[in-house]
C-alpha positions as CSV (number, residue, x, y, z in Angstrom):
1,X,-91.2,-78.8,66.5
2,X,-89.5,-76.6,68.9
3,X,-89.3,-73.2,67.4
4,X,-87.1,-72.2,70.4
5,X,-84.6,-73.9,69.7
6,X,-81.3,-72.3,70.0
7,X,-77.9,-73.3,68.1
8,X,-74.5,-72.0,68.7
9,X,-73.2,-71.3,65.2
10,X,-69.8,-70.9,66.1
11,X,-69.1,-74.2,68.1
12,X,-71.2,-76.0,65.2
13,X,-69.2,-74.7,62.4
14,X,-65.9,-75.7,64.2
15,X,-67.0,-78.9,64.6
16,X,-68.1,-79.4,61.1
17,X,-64.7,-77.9,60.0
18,X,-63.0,-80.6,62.1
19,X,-65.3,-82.9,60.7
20,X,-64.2,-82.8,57.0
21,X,-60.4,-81.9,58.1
22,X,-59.1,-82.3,54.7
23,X,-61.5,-79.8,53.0
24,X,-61.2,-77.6,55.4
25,X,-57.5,-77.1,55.2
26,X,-57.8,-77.0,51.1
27,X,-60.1,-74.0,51.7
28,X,-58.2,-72.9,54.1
29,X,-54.6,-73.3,51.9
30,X,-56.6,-71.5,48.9
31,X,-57.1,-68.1,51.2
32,X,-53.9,-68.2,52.1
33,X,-52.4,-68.0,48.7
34,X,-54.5,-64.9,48.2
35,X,-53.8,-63.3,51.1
36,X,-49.9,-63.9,51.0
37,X,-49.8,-63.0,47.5
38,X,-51.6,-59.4,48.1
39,X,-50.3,-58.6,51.2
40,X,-46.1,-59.6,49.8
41,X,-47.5,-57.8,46.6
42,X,-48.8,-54.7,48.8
43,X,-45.0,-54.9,51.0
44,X,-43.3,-54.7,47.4
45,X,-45.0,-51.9,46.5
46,X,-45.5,-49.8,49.0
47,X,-41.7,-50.0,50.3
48,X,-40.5,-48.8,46.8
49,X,-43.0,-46.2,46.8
50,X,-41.9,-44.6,50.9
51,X,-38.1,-45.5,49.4
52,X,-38.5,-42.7,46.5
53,X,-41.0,-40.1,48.6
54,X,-37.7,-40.5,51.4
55,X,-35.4,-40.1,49.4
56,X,-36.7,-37.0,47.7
57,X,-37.7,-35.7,50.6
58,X,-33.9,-35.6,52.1
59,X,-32.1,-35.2,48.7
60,X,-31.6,-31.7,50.1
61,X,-31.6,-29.5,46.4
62,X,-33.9,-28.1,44.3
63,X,-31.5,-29.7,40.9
64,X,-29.0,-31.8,40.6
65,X,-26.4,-31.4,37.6
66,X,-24.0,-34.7,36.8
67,X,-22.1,-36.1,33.8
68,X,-25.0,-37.3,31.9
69,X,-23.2,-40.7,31.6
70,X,-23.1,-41.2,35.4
71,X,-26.6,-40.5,35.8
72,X,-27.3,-44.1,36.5
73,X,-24.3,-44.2,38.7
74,X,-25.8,-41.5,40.9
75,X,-29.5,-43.1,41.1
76,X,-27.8,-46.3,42.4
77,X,-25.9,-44.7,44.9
78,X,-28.8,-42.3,46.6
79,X,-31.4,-44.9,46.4
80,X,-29.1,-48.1,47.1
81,X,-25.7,-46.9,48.3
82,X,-24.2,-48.9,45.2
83,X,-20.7,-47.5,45.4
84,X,-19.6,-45.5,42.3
85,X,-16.6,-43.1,41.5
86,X,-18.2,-39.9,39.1
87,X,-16.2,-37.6,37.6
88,X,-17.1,-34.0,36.8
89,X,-14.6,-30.8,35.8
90,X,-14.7,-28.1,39.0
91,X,-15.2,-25.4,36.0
92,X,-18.8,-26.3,35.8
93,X,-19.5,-25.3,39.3
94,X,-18.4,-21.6,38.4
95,X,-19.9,-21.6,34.9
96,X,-23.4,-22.2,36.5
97,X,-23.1,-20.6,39.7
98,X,-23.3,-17.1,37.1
99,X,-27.1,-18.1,36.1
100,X,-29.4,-15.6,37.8
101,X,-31.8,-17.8,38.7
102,X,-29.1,-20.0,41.0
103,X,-29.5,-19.2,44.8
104,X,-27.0,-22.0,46.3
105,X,-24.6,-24.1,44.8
106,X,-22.5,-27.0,46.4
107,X,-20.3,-29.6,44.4
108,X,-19.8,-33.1,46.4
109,X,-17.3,-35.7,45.1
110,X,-18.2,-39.7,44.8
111,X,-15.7,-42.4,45.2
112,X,-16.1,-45.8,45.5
113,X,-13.7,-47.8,48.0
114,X,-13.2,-51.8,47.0
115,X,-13.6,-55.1,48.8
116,X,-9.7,-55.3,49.5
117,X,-7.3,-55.3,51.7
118,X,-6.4,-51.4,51.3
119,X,-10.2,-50.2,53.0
120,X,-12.2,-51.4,55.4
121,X,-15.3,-52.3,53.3
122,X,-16.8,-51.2,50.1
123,X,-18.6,-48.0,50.5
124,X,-19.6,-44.8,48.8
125,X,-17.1,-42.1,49.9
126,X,-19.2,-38.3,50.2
127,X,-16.6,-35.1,49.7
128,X,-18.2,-32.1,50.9
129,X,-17.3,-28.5,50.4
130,X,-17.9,-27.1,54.4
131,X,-18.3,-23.8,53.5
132,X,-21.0,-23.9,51.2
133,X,-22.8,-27.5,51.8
134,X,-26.5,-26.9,52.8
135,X,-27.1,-30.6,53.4
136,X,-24.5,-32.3,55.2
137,X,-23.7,-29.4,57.5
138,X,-27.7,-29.7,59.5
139,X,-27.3,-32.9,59.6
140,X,-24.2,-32.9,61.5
141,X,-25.3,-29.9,63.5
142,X,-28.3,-32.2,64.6
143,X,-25.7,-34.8,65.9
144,X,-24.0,-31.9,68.4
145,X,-21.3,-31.8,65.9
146,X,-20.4,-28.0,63.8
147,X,-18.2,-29.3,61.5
148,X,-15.9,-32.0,60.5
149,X,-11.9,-31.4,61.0
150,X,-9.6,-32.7,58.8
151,X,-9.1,-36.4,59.5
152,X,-13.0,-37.0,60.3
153,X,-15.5,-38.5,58.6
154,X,-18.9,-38.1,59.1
155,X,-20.5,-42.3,58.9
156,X,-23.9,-43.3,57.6
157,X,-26.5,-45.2,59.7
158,X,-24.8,-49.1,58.4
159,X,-21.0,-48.0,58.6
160,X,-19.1,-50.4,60.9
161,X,-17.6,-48.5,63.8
162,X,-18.9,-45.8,66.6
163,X,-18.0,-42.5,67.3
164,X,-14.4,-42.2,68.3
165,X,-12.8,-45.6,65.6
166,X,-11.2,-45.9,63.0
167,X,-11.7,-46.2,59.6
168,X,-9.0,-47.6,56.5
169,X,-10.0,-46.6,52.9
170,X,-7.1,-46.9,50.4
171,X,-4.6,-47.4,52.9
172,X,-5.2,-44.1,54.3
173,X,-7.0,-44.1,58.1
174,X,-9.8,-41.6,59.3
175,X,-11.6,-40.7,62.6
176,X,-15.3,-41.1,62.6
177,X,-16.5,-38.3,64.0
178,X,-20.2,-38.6,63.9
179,X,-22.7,-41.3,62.9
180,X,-25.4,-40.2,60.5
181,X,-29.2,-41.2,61.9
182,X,-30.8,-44.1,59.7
183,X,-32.3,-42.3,56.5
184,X,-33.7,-45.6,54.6
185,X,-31.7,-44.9,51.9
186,X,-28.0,-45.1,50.4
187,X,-26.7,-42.7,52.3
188,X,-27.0,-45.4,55.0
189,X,-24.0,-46.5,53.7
190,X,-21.8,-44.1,52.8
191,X,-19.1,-41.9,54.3
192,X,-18.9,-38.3,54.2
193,X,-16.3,-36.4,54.3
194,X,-14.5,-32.6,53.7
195,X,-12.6,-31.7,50.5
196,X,-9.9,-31.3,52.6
197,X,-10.2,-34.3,53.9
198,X,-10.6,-36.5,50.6
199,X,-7.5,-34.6,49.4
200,X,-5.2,-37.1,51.8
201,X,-5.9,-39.4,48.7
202,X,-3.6,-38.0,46.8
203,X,-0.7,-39.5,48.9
204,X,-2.1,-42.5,48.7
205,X,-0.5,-44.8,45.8
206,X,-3.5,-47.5,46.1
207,X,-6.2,-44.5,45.9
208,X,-4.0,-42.8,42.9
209,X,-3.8,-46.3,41.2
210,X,-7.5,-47.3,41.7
211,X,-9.1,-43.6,41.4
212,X,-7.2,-41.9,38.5
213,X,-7.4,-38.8,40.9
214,X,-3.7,-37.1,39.7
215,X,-5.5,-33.9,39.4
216,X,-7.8,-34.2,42.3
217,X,-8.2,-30.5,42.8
218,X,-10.2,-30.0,39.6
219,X,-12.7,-33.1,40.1
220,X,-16.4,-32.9,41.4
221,X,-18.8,-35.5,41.1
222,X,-22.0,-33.2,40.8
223,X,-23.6,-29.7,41.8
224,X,-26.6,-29.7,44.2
225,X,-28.2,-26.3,43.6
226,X,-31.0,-24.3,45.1
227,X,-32.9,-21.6,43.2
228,X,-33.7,-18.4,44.3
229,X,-37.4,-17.4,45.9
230,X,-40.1,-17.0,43.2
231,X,-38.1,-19.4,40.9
232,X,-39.4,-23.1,40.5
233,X,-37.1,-25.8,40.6
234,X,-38.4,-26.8,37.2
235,X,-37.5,-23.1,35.7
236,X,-34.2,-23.3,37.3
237,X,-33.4,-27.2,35.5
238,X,-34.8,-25.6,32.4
239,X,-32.8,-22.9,32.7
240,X,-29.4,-24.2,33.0
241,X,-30.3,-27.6,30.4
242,X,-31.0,-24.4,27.7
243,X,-28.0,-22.7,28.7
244,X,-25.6,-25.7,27.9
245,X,-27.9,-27.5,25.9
246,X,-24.4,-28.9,23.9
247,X,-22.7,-30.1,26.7
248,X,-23.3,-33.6,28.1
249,X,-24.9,-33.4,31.4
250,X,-27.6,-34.0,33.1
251,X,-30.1,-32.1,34.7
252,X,-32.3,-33.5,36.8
253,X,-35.3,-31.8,39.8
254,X,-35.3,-33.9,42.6
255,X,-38.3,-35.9,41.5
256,X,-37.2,-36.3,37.9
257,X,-33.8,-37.9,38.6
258,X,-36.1,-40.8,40.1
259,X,-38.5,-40.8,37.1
260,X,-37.4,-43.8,35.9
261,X,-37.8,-45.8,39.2
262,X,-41.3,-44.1,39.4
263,X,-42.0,-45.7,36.2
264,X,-41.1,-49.4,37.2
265,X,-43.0,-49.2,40.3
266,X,-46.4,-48.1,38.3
267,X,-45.9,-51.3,36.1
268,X,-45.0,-53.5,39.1
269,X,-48.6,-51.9,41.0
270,X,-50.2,-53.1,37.6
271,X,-48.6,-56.1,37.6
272,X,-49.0,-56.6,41.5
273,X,-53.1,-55.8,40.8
274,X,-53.7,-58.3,37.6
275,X,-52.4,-60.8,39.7
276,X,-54.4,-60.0,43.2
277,X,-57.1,-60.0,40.9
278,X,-56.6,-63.2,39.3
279,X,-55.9,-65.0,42.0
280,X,-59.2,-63.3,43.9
281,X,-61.2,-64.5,41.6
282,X,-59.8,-68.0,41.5
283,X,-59.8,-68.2,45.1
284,X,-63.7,-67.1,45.0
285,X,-65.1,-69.9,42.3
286,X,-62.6,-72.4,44.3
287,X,-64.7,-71.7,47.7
288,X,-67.4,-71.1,46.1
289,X,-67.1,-75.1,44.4
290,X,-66.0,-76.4,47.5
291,X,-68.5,-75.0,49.6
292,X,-71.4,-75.9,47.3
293,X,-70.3,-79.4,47.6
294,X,-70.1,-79.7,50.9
295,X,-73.7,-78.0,51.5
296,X,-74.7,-80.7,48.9
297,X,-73.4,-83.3,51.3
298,X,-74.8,-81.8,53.9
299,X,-78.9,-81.4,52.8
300,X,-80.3,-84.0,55.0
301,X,-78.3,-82.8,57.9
302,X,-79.7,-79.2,57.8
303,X,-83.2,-80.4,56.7
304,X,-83.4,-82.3,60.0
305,X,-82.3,-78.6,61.7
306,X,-85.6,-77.2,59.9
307,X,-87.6,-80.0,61.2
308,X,-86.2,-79.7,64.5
309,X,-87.9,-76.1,64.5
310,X,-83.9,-74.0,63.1
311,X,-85.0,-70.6,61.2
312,X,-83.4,-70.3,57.7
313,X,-81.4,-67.8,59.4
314,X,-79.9,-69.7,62.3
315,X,-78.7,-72.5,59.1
316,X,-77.5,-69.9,57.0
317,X,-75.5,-68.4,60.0
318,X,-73.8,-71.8,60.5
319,X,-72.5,-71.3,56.5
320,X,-71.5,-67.7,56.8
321,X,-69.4,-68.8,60.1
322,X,-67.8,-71.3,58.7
323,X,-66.9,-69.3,55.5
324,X,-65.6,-66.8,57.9
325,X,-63.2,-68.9,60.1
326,X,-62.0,-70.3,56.8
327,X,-61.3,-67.0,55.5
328,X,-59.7,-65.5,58.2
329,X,-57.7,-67.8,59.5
330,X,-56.0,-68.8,56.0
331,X,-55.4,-65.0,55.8
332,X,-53.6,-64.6,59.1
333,X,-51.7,-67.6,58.1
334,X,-50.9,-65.9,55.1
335,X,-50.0,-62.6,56.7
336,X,-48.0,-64.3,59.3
337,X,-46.0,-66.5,56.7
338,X,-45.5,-63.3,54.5
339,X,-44.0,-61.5,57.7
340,X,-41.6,-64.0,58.8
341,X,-40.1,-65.1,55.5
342,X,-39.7,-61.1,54.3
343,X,-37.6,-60.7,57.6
344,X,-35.9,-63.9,57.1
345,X,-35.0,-62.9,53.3
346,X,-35.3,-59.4,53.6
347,X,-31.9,-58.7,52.1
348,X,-32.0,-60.4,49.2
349,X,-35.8,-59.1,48.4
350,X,-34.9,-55.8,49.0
351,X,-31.5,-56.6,46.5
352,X,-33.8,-57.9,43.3
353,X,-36.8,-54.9,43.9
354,X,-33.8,-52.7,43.9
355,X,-34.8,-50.5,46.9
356,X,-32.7,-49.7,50.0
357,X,-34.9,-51.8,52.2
358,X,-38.9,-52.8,52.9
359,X,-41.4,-50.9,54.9
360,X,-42.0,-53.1,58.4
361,X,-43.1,-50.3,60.4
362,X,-45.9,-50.7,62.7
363,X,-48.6,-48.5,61.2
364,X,-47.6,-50.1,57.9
365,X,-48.0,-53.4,58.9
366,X,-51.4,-53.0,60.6
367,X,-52.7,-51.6,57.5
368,X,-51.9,-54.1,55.3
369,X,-52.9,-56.7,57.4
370,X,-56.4,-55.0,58.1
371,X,-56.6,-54.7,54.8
372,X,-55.8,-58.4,53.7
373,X,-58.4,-59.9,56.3
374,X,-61.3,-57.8,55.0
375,X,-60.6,-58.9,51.2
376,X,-59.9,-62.0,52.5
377,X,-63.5,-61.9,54.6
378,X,-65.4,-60.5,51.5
379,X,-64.2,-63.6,49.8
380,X,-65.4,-66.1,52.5
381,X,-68.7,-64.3,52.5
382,X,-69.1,-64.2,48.7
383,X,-68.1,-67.5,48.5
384,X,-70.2,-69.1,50.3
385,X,-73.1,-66.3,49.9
386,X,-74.9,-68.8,46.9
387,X,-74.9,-72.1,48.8
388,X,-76.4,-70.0,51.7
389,X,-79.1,-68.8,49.2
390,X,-79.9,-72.4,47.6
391,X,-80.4,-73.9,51.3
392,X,-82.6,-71.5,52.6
393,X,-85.8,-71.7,49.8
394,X,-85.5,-75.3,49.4
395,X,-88.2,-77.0,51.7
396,X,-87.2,-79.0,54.9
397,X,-88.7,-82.5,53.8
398,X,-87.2,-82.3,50.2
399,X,-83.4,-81.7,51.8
400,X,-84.1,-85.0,53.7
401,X,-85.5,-86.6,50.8
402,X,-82.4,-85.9,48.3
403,X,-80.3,-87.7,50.5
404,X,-82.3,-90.6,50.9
């Protein structure tokens, strides 16, 4: 017996993987379902999550009041840049620009161009009043820009053309004067505009026969309001939903117009974290089957190790290690798969979750992916924790013996 005897765990277990090729790559192919399925599940969540904390973070108002039956309308447009015409009398903005608890008030104007001849693509048009907008206006200052003249548009992050072209909606051609820095959400793809501006429309005969816009003048799409100091943005929607409590509109805070999206996600995390679970738990009695099999097979070869003078820890090593390549590299498989086909297909994903697009940025990605290989690890380790166990108190000559 030579009880210095020294094995190299790591070249052993690789060559016992080779070894049974097959079962190896059926382990490995069981990890990898788990760890594509939680990290794609992890992607899917946590991009719709970032998508509504961006978005209210650069709505820009305290409350929002729109037609109630455009309210939909609106949500699709900020958080997808689904193109949509909304309709809203110009009275309203001096009816509640008299509450007292109302610091700033701005209307903006939404029309949606078409997939025709008459405009260059279809977008969501953004009418802005200059002289009391408290959202557009930074944002152009940021770009070296003061203000737009009439004629200019101001384009979002994914609008076709630079600085300096030219743009066709409904027949009628505008100047982009500025391009809008990407935001991650549908203002990406809009185009912003003045009122004065948007009021070339009404020579248009397309935009008059595909807008019903004969009395432009009176026509906002929605009020972005601010409230004073001291007054919460909740008091301030209360306030003005109690005040016309008979009229249909819709009041929304910044975070309550997204309720509903909010709401979706939390059943999708549930969803998303029944199935992880699941599928943990069949990945862990899978491994844990295989494995057992496998150190069954394997008695005589690791009673001779014992004879040869191997401490129950040095044999138990050669498990774990193999357990752990297993695990982690059908988890970077996994990872690496789940990466490549969400860029490939990254459109339509981001089309059926319903959020302007998915989170790849680095910090995000390392996270994950940390994350994946040490539930993936835990797995190996678990898995093959009870084999491990059953080797170890069983006696060197009776290992040899069961496979005689």
């Amino acid at each position: 017996m030579n009880p210095n005897l020294k094995l190299k765990p790591v070249q052993i277990s690789i060559k016992n993987l080779k070894h049974q090729a097959i079962r190896s790559w059926l382990m490995i192919f069981f990890v990898f379902l788990q760890a594509f399925t939680l990290f794609a599940g992890s992607i899917a969540t946590g991009s719709m999550e970032s998508s509504i904390k961006n978005i209210t973070d650069k709505i820009g108002s305290d409350v929002i009041v729109v037609p109630e039956k455009f309210a939909e309308d609106l949500r699709e447009s900020l958080f997808m840049g689904q193109p949509s015409t909304i309709y809203f009398e110009r009275s309203w903005l001096e009816k509640i620009s008299q509450l007292d608890s109302v610091d700033q008030i701005t209307p903006q104007l939404y029309l949606a161009t078409m997939a025709a001849s008459c405009c260059d693509a279809p977008v969501q048009l953004i009418a802005f009043d200059k002289e009391t907008d408290f959202m557009i206006n930074p944002w152009l200052k940021d770009t070296g820009r003061e203000a737009l003249r009439k004629g200019e548009v101001f384009a979002g992050y994914n609008i076709a053309g630079d600085v300096g072209d030219t743009l066709k909606f409904y027949d009628t051609d505008f100047t982009v004067a500025s391009k809008l820095s990407k935001t991650g959400m549908g203002y990406d793809n809009s185009v912003f505009m003045s009122f004065e501006t948007a009021s070339e429309f009404a020579d248009s005969k397309t935009a008059n026969d595909n807008l019903n816009i004969d009395n432009m003048d009176n026509l906002i799409s929605m009020l972005m309001i601010n409230a004073k100091p001291g007054v919460s943005p909740q008091k301030l929607a209360v306030d003005i939903q109690f005040e016309y409590q008979q009229d249909n509109i819709g009041v929304y805070t910044r975070n309550s117009l997204f309720s509903s999206i909010s709401e979706n996600i939390s059943t999708l995390q549930s969803y998303s974290v029944i199935l992880s679970l699941l599928i943990y738990i069949t990945t862990t009695i899978a491994l844990t089957v295989i494995f057992s099999m496998t150190i069954n097979e394997r008695k005589k070869e690791f009673g001779i190790l014992f004879t040869l003078g191997a401490k129950k820890r040095q044999v138990t090593s050669i498990i774990t290690m193999e357990a752990a390549i297993i695990s982690f590299a059908g988890a970077a498989l996994g990872i690496a798969v789940c990466i490549i086909l969400l860029i490939i297909f990254a459109v339509p994903v981001t089309e059926s979750l319903g959020i302007p697009s998915l989170d790849f940025s680095l910090s995000n990605m390392m996270l994950l992916s940390l994350r994946t290989l040490v539930i993936a690890g835990f797995t190996g380790l678990l898995s093959s924790a009870f084999s491990s166990f059953i080797t170890g108190k069983e006696e060197p000559y009776l290992l040899i013996k069961e496979n005689e």
